[in-house]
N, C-alpha and C positions, 0 to 999 in steps of 0.2 A: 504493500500500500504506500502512493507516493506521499508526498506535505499535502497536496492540494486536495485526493481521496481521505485523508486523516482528519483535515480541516472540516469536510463535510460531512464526515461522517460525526464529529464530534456537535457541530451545529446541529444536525438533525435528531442528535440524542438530547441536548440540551431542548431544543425548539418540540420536543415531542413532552420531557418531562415539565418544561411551563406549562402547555397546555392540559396534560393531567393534572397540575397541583390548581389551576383558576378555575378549570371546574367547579359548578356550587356543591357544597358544601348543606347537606341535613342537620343541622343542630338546632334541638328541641322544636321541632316541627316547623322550623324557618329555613327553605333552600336561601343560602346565601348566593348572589349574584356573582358570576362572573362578571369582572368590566370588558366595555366592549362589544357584551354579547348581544345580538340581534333577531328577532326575527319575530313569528307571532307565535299565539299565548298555548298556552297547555290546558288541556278540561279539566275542570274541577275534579279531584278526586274522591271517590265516595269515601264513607267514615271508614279512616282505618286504613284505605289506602296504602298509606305511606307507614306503616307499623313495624317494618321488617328492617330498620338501620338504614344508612345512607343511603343502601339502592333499595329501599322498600318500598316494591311494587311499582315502581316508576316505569316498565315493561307493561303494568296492567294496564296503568292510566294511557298509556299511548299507544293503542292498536294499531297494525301497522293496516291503515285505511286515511284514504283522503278524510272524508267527512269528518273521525274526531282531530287528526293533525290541526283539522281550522277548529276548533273549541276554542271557547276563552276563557278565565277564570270566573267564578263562582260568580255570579252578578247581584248578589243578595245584597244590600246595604255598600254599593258601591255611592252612588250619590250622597254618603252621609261622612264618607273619610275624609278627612283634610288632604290636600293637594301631595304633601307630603308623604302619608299614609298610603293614597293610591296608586304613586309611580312606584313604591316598595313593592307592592304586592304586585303588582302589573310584573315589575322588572324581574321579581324571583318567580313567578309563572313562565317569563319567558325565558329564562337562565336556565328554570329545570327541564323545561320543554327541548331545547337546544341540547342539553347532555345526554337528556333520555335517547332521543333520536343518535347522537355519535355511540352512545352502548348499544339501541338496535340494531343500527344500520352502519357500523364499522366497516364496512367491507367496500359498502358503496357510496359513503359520506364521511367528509373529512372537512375541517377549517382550513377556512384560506388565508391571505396575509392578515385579512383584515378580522381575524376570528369569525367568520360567516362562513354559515353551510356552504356546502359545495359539493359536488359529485365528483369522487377519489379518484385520483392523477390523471384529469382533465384540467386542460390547456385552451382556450380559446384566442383565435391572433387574428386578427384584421390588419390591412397594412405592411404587412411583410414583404420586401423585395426576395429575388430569386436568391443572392448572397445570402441572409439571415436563416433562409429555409436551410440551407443545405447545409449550416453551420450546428443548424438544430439539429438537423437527422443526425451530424457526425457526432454530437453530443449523446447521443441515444435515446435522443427524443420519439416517438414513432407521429409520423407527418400524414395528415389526409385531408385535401383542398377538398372544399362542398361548396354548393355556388345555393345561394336560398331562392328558393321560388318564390317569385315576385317583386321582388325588393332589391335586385342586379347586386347583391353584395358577395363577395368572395370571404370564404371562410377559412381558416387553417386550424384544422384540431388538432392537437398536441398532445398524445401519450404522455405522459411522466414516466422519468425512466425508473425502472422497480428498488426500492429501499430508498426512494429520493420523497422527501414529504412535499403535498401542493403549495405551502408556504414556501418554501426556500427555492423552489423549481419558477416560482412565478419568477422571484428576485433576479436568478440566472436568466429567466428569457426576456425578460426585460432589458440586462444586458448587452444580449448577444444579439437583440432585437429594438433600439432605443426607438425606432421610429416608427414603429407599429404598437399596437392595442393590445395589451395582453389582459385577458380575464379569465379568473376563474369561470366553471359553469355552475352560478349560483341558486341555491333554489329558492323559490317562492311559495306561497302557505297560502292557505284559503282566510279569506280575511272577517268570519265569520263559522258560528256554527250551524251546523244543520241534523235532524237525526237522521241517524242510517238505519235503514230497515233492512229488507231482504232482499237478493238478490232480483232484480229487472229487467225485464227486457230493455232493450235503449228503443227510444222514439226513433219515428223517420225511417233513415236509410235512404229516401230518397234524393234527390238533387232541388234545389233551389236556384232560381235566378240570381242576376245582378242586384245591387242596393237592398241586400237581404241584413240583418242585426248580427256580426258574429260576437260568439262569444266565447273566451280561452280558459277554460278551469276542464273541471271532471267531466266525463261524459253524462248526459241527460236521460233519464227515465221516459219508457212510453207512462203520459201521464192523460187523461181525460181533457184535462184542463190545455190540453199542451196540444190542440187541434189544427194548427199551422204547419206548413211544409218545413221541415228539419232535416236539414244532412249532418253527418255527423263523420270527422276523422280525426284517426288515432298516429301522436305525433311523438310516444314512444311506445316500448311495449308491452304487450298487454291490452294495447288503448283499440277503441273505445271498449269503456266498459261505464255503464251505469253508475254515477255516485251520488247522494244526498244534496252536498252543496253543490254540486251544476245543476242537477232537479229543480233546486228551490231557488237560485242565479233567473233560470231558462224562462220559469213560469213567474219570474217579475217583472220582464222583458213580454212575453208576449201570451202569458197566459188569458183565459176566458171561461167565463162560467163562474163555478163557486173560487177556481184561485183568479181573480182581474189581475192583470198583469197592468204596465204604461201603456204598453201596444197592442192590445189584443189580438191574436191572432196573426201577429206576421211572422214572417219566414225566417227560421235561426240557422246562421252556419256554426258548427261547435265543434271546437276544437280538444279535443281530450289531451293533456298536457302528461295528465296522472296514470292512467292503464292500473298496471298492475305492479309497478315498478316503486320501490321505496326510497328512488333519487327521482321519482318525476316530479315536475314542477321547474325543471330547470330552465336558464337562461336561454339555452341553444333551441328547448322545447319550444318554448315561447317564441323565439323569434319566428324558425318555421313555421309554427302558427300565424303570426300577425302576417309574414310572407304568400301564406295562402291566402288569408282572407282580402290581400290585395288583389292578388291575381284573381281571386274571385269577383271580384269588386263589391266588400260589404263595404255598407253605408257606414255604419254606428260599430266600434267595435268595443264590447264588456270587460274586464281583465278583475276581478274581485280578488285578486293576488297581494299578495303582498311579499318585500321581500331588499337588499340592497342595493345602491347604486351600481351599474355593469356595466363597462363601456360597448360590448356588443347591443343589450339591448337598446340604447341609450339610442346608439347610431341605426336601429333597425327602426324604433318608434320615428326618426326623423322621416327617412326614407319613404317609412306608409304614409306619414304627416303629409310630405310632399306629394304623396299620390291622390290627395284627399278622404284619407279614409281617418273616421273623427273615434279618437279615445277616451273610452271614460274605465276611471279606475277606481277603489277604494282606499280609504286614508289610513286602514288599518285598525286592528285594537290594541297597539300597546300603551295606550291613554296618554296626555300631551302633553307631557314630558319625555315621551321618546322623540330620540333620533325622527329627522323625515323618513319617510315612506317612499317606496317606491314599485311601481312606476307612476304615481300618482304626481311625485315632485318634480317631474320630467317638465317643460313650461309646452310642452306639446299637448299633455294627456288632460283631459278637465279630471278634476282631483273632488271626492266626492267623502264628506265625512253624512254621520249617522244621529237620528232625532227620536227621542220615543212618542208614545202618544200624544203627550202634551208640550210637543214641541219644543222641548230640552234636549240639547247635546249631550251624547250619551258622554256618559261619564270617560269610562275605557274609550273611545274612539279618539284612535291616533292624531296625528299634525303630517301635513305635509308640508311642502316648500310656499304651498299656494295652498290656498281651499277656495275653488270655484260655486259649488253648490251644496245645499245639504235635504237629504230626502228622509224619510222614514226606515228604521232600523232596528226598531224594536216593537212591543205591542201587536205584532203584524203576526200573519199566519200565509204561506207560501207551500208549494207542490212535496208531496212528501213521495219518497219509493214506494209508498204503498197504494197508490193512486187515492189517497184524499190530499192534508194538508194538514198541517202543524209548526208550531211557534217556533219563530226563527229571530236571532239577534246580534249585532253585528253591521259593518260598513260594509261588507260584503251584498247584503240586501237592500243599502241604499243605491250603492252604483246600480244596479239596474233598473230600477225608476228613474233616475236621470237620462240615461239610455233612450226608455222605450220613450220618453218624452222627446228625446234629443232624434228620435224618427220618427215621430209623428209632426215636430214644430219643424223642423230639420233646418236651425240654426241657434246658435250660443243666442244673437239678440233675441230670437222667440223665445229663448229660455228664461233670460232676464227681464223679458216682459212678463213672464208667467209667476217666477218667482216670489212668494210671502217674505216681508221683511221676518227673521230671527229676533231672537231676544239680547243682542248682542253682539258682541262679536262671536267670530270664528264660524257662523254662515255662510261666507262668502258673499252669494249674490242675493242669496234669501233658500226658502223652502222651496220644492216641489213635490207636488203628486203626495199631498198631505192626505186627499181625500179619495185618492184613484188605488185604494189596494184593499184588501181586505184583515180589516184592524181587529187586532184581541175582542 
């Protein structure tokens, strides 16, 4: 082993035992935060839950399924904590949530420079000249150019070469790469809860026109309510598969009958991000996705994700931007003293936080860079798997009321015309579609 093999290898044992020792921490039933840590929240655990020492039962609480991964923390007497009190709880929900998932999903989830999820010794590189590529491969990188449909971007995926961790490999290809993009392929979470029932058929199958609503989470449930033409594809694997929070996303968007949706009845393109896969959600996913839905030409596109800044997705949002296809996203639950949200803080995406019945900002619902509008997000009842409906809560639910609005007015000033003033700040431009859903 030469000086410069000895150097990395010692960095990678040091950079591997930091991030086991900032892991939280169980003491007396308080997960302690890691700093730094991001992302969304973890579902309340039932009594006892957490009984069995630091890792007690933290595998129960987080089935490996879309629908609980978006849970948020226990929402009982959140509006009564001081400011103080409820970013503690928000942050240690989402600290333990984050560790749980690297103890599931080891194998295919790792932190990247920035201590954020990632999919394990994935590389993503926009911008490379032919010299930097061929520096990598001789690096032992392994090298695959993808070109994304619709969006003319060129891609370079980048292997991690094996015993090298995604933190320190980023550092080197940045290096050996200064004038290109390098990003982890970060994941993003469902920005709300939804229940999961039983296994479902998916709606659709069929093909939809041009200027149809797409929207990028789970796959979507045949639902009653859900009587609009839907296509549906799967942009890893496993996908499409039926999940809760796209069910209950799909049928606020264009549901009709006992779930009223913004738009009733128009035609969804949906993208399944998630499958069957325990790193989907990713960056690379998502791009693809917003790629298709150009080529397809949706009008309105939903994204209820949430997740951190990426310089792929970052420059794939622009691209669709440029093509005219209009973004609405969720501001997140990790209440507003977290970090912005993304892709909601993107100044491309309309950025969309969360109101309960009585027209109060949910407590937990995140900040972005911007907040354009604010809809209904609690109180509410939305498409369940089992073809009725059940209570849903979360920013997740409000983006797509702004949505079916933002294709039915089919512009930002009809929105702002439409819009109620808030009680405050942090509305943006006011409410929507206060009274277009169907409430607790």
């Amino acid at each position: 082993m030469d000086d410069f093999d000895a150097e990395k290898a010692g960095d990678d044992r040091r950079e591997e035992t930091e991030m086991r020792w900032t892991r939280p921490l169980l003491i007396a039933g308080l997960w302690l935060a890691a700093p730094g840590a991001q992302a969304q929240l973890l579902p309340a655990p039932a009594a006892g839950a957490l009984g069995g020492g630091a890792l007690g039962g933290v595998s129960q609480v987080l089935p490996d399924t879309l629908d609980r991964l978006g849970g948020i923390v226990d929402q009982s007497g959140l509006d009564k904590l001081s400011p103080a009190r409820l970013a503690d709880r928000l942050a240690a929900a989402r600290t333990a949530r984050i560790d749980a998932l690297l103890r599931q999903h080891g194998e295919q989830i790792e932190l990247d420079d920035r201590r954020e999820p990632a999919r394990r010794g994935i590389i993503l590189l926009t911008g490379a000249d032919a010299a930097a590529i061929e520096t990598l491969r001789a690096a032992g990188y392994g090298v695959e150019r993808i070109e994304a449909e619709g969006i003319d971007m060129a891609i370079t995926r980048l292997t991690v070469p094996d015993g090298q961790s995604l933190a320190r490999a980023l550092r080197s290809v940045r290096k050996i790469a200064p004038k290109a993009q390098a990003s982890a392929d970060n994941l993003y979470f469902p920005s709300g809860a939804a229940t999961e029932g039983r296994s479902a058929a998916l709606a659709g199958q069929g093909s939809v026109g041009r200027d149809a609503a797409g929207l990028i989470d789970g796959g979507v449930a045949a639902h009653p309510a859900l009587a609009g033409a839907i296509e549906q594809r799967g942009f890893v694997a496993g996908a499409p598969r039926a999940s809760a929070h796209g069910t209950a996303v799909a049928s606020l968007i264009g549901g009709s009958g006992r779930v009223k949706g913004a738009a009733p009845g128009t035609p969804l393109l949906v993208a399944d991000v998630y499958g069957d896969d325990p790193a989907g959600g990713s960056s690379f996913a998502i791009v693809r996705a917003l790629g298709w839905m150009a080529a397809r030409g949706a009008k309105v596109v939903t994204i209820s994700l949430v997740g951190p800044d990426n310089p792929l997705l970052a420059g794939a949002i622009r691209l669709v931007r440029d093509k005219g296809v209009m973004l609405v996203a969720a501001v997140g639950n990790d209440g507003p003293a977290a970090p912005p949200a993304y892709p909601a803080s993107y100044p491309q995406v309309i950025a969309v936080t969360g109101v309960d019945g009585r027209g109060r900002l949910l407590p937990e619902a995140g900040r972005a860079a911007h907040v354009d509008f604010a809809a209904p997000g609690a109180d509410m009842m939305a498409a369940d798997m089992n073809g009725g409906r059940d209570k849903v809560r979360g920013t997740s639910f409000a983006a797509p009321l702004v949505a079916g609005r933002l294709m039915t007015g089919g512009t930002v000033e009809a929105l702002r015309r439409e819009a109620k003033p808030g009680r405050g700040k942090g509305y943006g431009a006011g409410i929507l579609c206060d009274t277009c859903i169907n409430m607790d």
